[in-house]
C-alpha positions as YAML, in Angstrom:
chain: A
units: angstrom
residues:
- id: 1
  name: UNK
  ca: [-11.74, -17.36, 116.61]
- id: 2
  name: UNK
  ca: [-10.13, -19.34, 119.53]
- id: 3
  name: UNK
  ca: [-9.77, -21.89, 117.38]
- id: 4
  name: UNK
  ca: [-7.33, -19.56, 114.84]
- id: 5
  name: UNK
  ca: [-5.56, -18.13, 117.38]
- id: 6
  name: UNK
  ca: [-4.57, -21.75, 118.72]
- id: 7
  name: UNK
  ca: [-3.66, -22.46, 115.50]
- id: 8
  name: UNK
  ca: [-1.83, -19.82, 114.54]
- id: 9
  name: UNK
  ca: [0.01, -19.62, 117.64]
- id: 10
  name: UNK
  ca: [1.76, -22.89, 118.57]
- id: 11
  name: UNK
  ca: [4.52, -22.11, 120.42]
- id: 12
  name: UNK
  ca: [2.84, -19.95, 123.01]
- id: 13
  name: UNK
  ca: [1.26, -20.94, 125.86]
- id: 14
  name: UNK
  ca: [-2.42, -19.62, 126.20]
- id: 15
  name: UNK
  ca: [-5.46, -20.75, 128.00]
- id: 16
  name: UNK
  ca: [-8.89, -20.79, 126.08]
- id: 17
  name: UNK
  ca: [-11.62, -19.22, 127.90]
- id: 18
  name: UNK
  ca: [-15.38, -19.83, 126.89]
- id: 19
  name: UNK
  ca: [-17.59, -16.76, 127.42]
- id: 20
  name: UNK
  ca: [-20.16, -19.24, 130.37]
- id: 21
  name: UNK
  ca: [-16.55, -19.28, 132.35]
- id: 22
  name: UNK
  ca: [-15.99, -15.78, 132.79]
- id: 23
  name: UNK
  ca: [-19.85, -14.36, 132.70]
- id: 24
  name: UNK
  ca: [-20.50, -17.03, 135.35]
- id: 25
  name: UNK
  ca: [-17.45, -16.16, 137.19]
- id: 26
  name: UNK
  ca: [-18.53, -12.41, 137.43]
- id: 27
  name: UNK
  ca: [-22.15, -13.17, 138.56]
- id: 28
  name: UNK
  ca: [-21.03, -15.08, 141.42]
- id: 29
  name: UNK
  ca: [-18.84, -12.28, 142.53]
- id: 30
  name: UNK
  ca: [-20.85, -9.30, 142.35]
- id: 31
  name: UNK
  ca: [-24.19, -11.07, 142.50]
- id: 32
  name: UNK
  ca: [-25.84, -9.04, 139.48]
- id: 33
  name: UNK
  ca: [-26.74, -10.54, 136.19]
- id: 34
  name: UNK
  ca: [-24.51, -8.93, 132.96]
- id: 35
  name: UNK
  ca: [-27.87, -8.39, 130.92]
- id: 36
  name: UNK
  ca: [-29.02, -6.02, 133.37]
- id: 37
  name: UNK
  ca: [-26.29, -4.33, 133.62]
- id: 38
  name: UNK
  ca: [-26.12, -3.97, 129.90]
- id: 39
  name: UNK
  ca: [-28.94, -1.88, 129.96]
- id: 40
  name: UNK
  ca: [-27.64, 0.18, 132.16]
- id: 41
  name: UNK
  ca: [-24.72, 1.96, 130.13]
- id: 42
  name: UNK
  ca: [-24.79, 3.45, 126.63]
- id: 43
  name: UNK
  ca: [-22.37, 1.41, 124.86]
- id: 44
  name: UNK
  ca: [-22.23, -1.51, 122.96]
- id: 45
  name: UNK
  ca: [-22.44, -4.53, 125.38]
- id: 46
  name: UNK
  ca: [-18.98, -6.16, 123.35]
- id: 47
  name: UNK
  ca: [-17.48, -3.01, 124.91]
- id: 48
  name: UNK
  ca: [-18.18, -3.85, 128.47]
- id: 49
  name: UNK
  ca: [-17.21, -7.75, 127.53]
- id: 50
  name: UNK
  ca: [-14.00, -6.83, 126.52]
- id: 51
  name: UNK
  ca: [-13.05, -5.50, 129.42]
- id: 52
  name: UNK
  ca: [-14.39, -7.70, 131.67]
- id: 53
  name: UNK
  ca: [-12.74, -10.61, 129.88]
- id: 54
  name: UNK
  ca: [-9.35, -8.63, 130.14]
- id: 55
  name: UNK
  ca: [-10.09, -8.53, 134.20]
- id: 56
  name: UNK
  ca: [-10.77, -12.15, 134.25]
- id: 57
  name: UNK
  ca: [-7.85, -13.47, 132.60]
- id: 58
  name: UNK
  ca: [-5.28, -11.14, 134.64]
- id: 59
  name: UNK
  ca: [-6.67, -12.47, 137.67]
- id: 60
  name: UNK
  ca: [-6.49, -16.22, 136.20]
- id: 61
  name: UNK
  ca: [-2.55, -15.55, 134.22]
- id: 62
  name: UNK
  ca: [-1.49, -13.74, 137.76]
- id: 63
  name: UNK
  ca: [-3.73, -16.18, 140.37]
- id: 64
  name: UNK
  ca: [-5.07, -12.82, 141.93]
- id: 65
  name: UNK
  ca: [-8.48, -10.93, 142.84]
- id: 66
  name: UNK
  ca: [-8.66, -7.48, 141.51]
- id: 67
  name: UNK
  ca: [-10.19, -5.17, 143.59]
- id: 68
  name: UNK
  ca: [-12.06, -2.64, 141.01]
- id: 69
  name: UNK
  ca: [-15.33, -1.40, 141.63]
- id: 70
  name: UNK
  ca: [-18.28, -2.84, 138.55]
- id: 71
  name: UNK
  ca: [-19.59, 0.80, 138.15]
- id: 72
  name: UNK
  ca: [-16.14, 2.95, 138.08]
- id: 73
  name: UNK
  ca: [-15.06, -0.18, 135.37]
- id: 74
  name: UNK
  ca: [-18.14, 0.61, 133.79]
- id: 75
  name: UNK
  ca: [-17.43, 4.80, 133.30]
- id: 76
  name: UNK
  ca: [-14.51, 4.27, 132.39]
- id: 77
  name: UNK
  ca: [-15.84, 2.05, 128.92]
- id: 78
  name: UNK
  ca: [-18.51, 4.69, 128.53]
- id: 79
  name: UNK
  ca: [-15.81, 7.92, 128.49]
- id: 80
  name: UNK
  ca: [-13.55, 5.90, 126.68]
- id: 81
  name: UNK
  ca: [-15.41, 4.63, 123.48]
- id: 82
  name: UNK
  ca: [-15.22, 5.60, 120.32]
- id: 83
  name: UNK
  ca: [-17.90, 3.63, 118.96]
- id: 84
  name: UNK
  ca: [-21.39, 5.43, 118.97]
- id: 85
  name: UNK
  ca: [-23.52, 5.10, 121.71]
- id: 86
  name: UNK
  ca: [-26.36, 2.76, 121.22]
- id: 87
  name: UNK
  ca: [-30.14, 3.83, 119.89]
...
């Protein structure tokens, strides 16, 4: 998929993230490992990915730290899905 969007996007300047750089980011901030928190919510894990992937690359594009708190992140994917809760 990265490398499609590379390819179909030449004039714009993007950096390519690998999902080991922002998973291994987020454990050595909060301290937690992502597959337990996984089993913690009642959505798809992609869903809480997503998101966390969009935190990570604001705070790379605007060289920032977000303050947001894992489990009100977290809620807020669970009220907001539409995809069925999983089994």
């Amino acid at each position: 998929m990265l490398g499609l969007m590379r390819g179909s996007y030449r004039d714009v300047s993007m950096k390519l993230t690998i999902a080991s750089s922002w998973k291994n980011a987020f454990n050595r901030r909060w301290s937690c490992d992502l597959s337990e928190l996984y089993a913690g919510v009642n959505v798809q894990p992609h869903q809480i990915d997503a998101t966390l992937i969009g935190i990570y690359g604001l705070e790379q594009g605007l060289g920032v730290v977000i303050d947001y708190d894992v489990n009100d992140i977290f809620n807020q994917v669970v009220a907001t899905s539409l995809i069925g809760t999983r089994k």
